[in-house]
Backbone as JSON Lines, residues from 0, in Angstrom:
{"i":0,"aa":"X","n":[56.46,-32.75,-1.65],"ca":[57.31,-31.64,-2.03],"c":[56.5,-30.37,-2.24]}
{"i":1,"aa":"X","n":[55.33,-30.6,-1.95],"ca":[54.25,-29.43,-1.85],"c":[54.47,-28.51,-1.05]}
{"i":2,"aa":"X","n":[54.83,-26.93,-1.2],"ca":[54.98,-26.12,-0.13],"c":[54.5,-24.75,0.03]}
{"i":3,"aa":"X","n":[53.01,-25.14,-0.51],"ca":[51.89,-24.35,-1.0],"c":[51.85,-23.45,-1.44]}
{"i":4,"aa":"X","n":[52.58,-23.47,-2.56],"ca":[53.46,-22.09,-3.28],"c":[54.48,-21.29,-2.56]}
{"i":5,"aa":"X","n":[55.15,-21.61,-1.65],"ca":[55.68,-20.33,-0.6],"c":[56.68,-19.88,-1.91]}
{"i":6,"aa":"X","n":[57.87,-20.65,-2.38],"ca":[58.72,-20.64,-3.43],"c":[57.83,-19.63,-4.09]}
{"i":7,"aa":"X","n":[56.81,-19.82,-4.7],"ca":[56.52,-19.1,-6.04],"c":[56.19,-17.27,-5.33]}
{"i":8,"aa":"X","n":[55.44,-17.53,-4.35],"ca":[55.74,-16.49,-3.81],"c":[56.71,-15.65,-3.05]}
{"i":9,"aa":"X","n":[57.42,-16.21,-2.77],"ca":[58.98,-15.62,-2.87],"c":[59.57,-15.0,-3.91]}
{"i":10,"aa":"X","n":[59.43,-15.42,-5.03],"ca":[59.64,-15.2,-6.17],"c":[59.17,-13.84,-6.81]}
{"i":11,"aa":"X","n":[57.94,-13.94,-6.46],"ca":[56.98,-12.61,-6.2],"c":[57.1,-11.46,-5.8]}
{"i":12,"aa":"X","n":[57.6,-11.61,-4.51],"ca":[58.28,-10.84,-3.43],"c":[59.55,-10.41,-4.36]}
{"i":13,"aa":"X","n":[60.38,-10.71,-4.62],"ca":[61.93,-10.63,-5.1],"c":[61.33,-9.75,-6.02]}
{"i":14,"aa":"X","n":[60.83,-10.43,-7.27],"ca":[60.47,-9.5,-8.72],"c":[60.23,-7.76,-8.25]}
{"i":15,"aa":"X","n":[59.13,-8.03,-7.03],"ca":[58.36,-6.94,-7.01],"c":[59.78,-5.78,-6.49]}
{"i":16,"aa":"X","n":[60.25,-6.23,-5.84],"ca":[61.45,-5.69,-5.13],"c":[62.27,-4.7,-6.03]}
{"i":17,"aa":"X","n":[62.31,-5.33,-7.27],"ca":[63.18,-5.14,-7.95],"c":[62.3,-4.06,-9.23]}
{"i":18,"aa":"X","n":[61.0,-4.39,-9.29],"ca":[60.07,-3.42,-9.85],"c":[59.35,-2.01,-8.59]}
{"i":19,"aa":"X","n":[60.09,-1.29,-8.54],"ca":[59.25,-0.14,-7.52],"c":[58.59,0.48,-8.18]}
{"i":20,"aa":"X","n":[58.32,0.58,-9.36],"ca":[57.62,1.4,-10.0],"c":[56.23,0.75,-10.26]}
{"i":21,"aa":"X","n":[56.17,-0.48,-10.25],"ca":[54.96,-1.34,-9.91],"c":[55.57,-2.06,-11.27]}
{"i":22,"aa":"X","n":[54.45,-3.51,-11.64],"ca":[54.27,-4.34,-12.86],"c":[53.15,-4.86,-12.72]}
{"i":23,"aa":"X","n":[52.86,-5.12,-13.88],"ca":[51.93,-5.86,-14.36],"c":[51.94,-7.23,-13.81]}
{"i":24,"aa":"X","n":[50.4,-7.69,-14.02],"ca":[50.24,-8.9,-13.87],"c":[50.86,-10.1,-15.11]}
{"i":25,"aa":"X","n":[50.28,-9.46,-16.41],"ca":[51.01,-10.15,-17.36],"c":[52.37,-10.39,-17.16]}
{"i":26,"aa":"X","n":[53.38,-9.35,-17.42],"ca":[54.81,-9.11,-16.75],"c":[55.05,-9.85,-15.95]}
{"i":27,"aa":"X","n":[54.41,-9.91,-14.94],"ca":[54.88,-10.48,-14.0],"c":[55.21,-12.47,-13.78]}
{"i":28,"aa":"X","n":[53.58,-12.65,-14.58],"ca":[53.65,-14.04,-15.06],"c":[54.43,-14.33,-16.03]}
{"i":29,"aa":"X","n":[54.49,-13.77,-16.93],"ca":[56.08,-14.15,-18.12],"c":[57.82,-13.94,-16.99]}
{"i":30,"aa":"X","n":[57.59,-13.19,-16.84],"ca":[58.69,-13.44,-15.76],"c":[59.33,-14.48,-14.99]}
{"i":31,"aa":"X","n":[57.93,-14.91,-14.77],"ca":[58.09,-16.36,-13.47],"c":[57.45,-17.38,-14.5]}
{"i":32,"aa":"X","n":[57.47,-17.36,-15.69],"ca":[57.33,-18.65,-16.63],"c":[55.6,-19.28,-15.89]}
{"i":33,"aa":"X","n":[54.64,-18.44,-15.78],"ca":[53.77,-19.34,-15.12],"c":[53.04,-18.68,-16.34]}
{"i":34,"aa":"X","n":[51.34,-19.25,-15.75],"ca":[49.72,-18.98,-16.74],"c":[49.67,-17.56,-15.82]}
{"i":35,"aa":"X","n":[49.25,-16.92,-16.56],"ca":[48.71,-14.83,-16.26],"c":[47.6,-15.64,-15.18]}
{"i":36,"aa":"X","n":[46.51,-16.41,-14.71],"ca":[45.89,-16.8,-14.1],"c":[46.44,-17.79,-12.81]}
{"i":37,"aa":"X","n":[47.64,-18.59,-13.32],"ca":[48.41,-19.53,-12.29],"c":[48.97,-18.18,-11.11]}
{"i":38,"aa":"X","n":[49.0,-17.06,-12.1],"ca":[50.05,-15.97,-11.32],"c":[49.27,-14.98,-10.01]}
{"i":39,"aa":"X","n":[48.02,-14.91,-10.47],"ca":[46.89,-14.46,-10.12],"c":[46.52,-14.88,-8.54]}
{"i":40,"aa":"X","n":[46.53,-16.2,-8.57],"ca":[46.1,-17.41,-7.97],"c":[46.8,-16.37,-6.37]}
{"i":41,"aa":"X","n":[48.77,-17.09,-6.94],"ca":[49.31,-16.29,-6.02],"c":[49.31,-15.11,-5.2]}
{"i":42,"aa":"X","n":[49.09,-14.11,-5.84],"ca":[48.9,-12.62,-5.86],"c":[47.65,-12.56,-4.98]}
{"i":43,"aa":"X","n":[46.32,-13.23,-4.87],"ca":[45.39,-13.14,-4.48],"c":[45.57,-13.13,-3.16]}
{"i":44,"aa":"X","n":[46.49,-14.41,-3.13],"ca":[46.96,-14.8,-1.68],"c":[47.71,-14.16,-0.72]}
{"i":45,"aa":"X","n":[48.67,-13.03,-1.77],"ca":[49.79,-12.22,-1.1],"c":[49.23,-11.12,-1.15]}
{"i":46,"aa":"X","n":[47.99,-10.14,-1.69],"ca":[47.58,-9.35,-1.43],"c":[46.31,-9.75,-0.14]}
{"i":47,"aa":"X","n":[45.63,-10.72,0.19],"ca":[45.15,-10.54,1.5],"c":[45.77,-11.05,2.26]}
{"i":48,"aa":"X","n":[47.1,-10.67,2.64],"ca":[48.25,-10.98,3.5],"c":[48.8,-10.01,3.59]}
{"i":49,"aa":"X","n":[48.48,-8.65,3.1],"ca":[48.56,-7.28,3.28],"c":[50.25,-7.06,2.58]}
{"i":50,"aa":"X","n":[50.76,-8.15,1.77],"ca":[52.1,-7.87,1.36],"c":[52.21,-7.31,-0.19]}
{"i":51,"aa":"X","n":[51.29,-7.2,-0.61],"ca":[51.09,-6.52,-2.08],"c":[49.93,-5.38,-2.26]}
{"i":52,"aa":"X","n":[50.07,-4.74,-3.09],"ca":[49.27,-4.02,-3.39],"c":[49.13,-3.9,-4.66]}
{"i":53,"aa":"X","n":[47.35,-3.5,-5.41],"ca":[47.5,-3.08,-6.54],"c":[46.68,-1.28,-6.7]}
{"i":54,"aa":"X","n":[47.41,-1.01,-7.96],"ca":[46.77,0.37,-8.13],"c":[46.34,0.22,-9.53]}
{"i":55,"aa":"X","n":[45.31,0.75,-9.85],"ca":[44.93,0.49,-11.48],"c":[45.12,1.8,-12.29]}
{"i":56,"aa":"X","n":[45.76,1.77,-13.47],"ca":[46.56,2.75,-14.28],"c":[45.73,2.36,-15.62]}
{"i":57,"aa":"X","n":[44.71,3.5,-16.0],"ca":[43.56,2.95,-17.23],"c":[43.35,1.29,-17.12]}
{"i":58,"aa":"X","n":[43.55,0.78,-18.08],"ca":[43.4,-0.63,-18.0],"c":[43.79,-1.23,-17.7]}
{"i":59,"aa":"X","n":[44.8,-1.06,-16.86],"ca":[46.0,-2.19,-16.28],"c":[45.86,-2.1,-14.97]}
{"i":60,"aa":"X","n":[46.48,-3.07,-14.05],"ca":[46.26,-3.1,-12.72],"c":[48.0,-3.53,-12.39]}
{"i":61,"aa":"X","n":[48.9,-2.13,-11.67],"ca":[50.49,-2.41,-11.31],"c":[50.33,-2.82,-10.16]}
{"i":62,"aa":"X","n":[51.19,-3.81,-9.94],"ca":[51.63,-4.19,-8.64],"c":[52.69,-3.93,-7.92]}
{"i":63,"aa":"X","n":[52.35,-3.75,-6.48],"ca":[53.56,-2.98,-5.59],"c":[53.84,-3.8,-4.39]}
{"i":64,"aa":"X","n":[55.09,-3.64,-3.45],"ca":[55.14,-4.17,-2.76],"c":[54.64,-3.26,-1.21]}
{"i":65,"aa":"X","n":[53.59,-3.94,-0.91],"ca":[53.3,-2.9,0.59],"c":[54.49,-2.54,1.38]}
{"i":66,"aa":"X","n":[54.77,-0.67,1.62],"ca":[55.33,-0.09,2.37],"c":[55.4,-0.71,3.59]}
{"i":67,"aa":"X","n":[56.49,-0.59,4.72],"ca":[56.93,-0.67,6.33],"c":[55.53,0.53,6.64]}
{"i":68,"aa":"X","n":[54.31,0.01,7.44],"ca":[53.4,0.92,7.92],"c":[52.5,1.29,7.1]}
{"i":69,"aa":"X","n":[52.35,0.91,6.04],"ca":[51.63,1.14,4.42],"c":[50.54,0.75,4.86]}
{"i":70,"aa":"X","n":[49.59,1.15,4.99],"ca":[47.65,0.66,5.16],"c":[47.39,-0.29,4.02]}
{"i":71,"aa":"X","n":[46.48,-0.77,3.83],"ca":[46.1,-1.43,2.65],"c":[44.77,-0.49,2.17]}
């Protein structure tokens, strides 16, 4: 029933959708009931897949969903 996270990253995808203004990583893992590090894991994976992006705001790092044509 393993489906190498696609679900959780879907999930990902959706949130972010719905955040345009970017979120947090914390945020984002309370959201999806996971570990701030389980969440990470994901994110790692969907940002070198060119489908996320992060921008860092002082100490925090928001997450976005890469633009149609958006560079990384």
């Amino acid at each position: 029933m393993d489906d190498n996270g696609e679900s959780v990253k879907n999930r990902i995808v959706e949130l972010l959708k719905e955040q345009p203004e970017g979120i947090t990583i914390t945020e984002l893992a309370h959201l999806l009931g996971l570990h701030r590090q389980t969440a990470t894991k994901y994110l790692f994976e969907l940002k070198g897949a060119h489908v996320i992006r992060t921008r860092a705001v002082g100490p925090a790092r928001l997450l976005y969903l890469n633009g149609e044509g958006e560079q990384q």
